[in-house]
N, C-alpha and C positions, 0 to 999 in steps of 0.2 A: 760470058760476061765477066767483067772487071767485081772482084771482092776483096777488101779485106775483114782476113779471119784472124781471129786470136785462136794461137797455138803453146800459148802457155805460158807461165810469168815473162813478162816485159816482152816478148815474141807476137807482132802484129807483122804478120803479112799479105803483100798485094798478089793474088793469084784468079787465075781465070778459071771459070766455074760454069756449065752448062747451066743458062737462063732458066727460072722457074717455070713450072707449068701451073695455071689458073685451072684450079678445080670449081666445082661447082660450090653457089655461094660465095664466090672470090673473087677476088680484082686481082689484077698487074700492073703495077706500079712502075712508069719509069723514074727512078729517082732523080729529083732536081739538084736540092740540097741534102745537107746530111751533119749533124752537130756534135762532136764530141761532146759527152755531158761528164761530170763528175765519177757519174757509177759505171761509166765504162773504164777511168783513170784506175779507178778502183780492181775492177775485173784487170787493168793489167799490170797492176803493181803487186798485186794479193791474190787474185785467180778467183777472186768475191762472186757470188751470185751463178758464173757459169753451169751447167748440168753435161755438155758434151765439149770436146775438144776434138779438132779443131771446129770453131763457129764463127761467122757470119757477124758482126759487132754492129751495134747501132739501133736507136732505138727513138729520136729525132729525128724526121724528115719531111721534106714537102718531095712531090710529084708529080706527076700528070696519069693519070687511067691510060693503060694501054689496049688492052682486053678484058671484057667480064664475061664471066662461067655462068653455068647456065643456073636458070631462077632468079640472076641479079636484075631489081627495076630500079633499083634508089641511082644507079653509077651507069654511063654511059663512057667509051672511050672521049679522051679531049677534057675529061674533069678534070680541073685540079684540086689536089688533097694535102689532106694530112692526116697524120692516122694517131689512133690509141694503141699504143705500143701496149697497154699491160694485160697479160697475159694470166688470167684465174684459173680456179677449177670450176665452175660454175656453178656449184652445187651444195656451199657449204651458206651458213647463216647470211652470212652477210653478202655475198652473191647474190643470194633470191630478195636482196632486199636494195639491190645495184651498186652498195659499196665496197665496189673489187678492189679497191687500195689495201683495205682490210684481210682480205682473202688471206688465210695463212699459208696457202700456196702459191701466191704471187709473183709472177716474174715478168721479163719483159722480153721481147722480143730481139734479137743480141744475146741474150742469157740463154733462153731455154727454147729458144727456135731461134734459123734465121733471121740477121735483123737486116738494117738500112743501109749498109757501109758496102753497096754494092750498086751494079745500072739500072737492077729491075728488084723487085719483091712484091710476093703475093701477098695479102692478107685479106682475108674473112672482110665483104663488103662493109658490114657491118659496124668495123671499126673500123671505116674510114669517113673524114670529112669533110664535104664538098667547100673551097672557098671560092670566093668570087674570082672572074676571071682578070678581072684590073690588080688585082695583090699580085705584088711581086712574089716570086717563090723565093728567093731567098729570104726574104721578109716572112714569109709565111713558116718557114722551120724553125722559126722561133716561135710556135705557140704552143708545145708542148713546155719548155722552160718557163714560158709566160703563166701556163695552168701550173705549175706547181706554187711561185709567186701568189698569185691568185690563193691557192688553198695556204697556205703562210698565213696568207691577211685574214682569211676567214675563220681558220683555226685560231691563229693567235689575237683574235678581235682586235686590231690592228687601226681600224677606225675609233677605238677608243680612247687610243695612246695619248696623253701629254705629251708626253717626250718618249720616242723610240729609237731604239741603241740595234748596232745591226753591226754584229762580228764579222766581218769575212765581206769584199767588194767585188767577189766572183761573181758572173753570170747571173747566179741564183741571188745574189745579195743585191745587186745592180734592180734588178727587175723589180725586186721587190722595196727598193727607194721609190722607184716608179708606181708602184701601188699604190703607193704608204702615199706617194704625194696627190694621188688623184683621189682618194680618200679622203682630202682635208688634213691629214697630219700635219701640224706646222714647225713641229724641228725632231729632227732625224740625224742621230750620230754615227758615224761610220767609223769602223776602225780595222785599220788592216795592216800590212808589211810593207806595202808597194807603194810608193808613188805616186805612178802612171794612175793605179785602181781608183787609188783614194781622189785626186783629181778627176777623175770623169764622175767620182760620186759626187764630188762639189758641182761640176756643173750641172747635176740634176738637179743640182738643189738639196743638199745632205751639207753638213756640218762634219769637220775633219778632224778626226784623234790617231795619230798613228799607234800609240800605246793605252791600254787600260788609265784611264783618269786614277790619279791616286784619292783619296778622303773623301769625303762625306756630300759634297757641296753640291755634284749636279749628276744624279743617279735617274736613270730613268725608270717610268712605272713598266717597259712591257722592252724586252732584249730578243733579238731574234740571233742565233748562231746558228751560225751558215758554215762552218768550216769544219768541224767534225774530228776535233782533237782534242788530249783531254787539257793542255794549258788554256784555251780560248775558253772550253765550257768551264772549267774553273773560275775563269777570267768572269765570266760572263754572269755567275751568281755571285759574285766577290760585287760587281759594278752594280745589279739591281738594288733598288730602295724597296723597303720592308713593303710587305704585300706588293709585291710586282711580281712580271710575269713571263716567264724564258720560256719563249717558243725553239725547239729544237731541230732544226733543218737539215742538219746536217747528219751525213752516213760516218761511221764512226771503224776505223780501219785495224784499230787496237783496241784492247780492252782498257781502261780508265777506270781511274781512283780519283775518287772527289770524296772533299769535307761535306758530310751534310749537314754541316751545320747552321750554312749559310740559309738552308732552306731551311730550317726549324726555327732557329731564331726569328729569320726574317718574316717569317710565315708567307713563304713564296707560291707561287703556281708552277708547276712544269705542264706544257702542254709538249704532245708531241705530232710530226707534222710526218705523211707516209704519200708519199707522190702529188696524188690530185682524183678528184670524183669526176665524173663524166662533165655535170656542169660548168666545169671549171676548164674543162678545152674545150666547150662551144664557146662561155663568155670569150676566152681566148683569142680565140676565131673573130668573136664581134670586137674587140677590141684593136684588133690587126687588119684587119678590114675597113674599121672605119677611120685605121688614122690616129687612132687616141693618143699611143704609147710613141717614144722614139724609142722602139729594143733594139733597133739596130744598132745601137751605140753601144752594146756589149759583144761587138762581133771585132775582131781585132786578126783575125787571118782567112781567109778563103782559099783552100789548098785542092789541089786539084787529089781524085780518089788515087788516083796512085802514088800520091804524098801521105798518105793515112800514117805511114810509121815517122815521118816527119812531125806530124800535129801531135803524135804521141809525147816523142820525143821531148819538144818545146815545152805540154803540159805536165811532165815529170821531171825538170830539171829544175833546179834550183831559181830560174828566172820568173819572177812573178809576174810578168808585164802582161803576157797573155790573158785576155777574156775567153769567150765562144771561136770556138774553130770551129767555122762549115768544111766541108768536102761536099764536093761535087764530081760527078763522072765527067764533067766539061775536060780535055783535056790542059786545058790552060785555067788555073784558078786565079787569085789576088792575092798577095802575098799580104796585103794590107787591111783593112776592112774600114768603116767608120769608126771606129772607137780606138783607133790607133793615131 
């Protein structure tokens, strides 16, 4: 089968790889789609998260059941899924209590096993999600990005905001306008670098700042950053009004120096935000299914899997236009998407 592996900073390549075998308790996954996320940008600019080299990338995707090992009843072949990429130890506190976001040994599949960025993958029945069979599948690989949005809103109580301020109009910022507005939020700021981004945030329905608002005049009570640098998270307790509330989303690639003094004065809140809980990819799921959300408006390329070092590419260059890159094993992808 078709894979691409990360073989070490900036080194993503497509190579062919003897198809998995479905052990007992397992499925076979043929993969449909497949989503560059954030943390895999990360694994390949920093070498972040990895455990083994070369590996298997990918930790978003929809597919179809090919085969199931034996003891599986929940999965029959012809399902289509999605799976819970995150990978525990099971065994530590917060495990036996189902919040494996927590897990201090946490990884995801792409990291510390093979992941999605390939034609097939096994995973443990278990962590897979049957969706209906009308959902498109490329629609349907966006509902693990959707579960982290999801847990934003819930961590950052995000239906309580007056006014919410959202750093960063990536994928994960994108999704989570969409939250924020099916929640009742009724003004939402977005601020980003791009253009293109900040444009498709207005037509959700978001209010546009390309730069940090200077003075006093229109600070919001609850900030979400989304981009994981230390100018933005500076930026981002510089803008909140005293007792507000900076949800932190974003994975942070350097270490960062901040004033704290915006938080003592201000007497602020930090919450901070670590993947998603289980109930946060079924709402997901119900959400994508029935039509609620348009996510597919954060999808800006479909490259077919043996472009993988291409989507790379595009999401570490200097051009910010790019959203969500699927891959697909289709030999022919879309060079476009809706949100282009």
């Amino acid at each position: 089968m078709l894979a691409a592996r990360y073989h070490g900073i900036g080194q993503v390549r497509v190579e062919h790889l003897p198809q998995p075998e479905c052990g007992s308790g397992q499925a076979l996954v043929k993969v449909a789609y497949a989503g560059i996320c954030g943390s895999d940008l990360h694994i390949f600019r920093k070498g972040m998260f990895v455990s083994t080299i070369p590996e298997v990338m990918g930790h978003e995707f929809s597919g179809v059941v090919e085969q199931v090992g034996p003891g599986v009843t929940t999965l029959q072949p012809g399902d289509q899924v999605v799976g819970d990429p995150r990978v525990s130890c099971g065994i530590c506190p917060w495990c036996r209590t189902g919040a494996y976001n927590l897990c201090p040994a946490l990884g995801f599949i792409g990291e510390v096993r093979p992941g999605c960025f390939a034609e097939y993958l096994v995973l443990e029945a278990n962590k897979l999600i049957k969706i209906p069979a009308a959902v498109e599948l490329r629609r349907a690989a966006l509902v693990e990005p959707l579960a982290v949005a999801l847990h934003i809103a819930g961590q950052g109580r995000l239906a309580l905001a007056e006014h919410l301020g959202i750093v960063g109009a990536g994928p994960i910022g994108i999704l989570t306008v969409l939250v924020a507005r099916a929640l009742g939020v009724k003004r939402i700021t977005v601020i980003d670098i791009a253009a293109e981004r900040l444009a498709l945030a207005g037509r959700l329905g978001a209010t546009i700042l390309q730069t940090f608002p200077g003075g006093q005049g229109d600070q919001p009570d609850v900030v979400v950053e989304a981009v994981g640098v230390e100018a933005t998270l500076a930026g981002a307790l510089g803008w909140l009004k005293p007792r507000g509330r900076l949800v932190m989303a974003g994975l942070y690639e350097e270490r960062v120096d901040i004033d704290p003094n915006d938080i003592v004065v201000k007497e602020l809140e930090l919450v901070g935000v670590s993947a998603y809980e289980t109930g946060d990819l079924h709402r997901a799921v119900e959400l994508i299914a029935g039509s609620k959300m348009d996510v597919e408006q954060i999808v800006t390329h479909v490259l077919p899997l043996a472009s993988a070092p291409k989507g790379f590419a595009i999401l570490a260059s200097g051009d910010k236009k790019a959203g969500k890159i699927l891959l697909t094993p289709k030999e022919k992808g879309e060079e476009n998407g809706p949100g282009r």
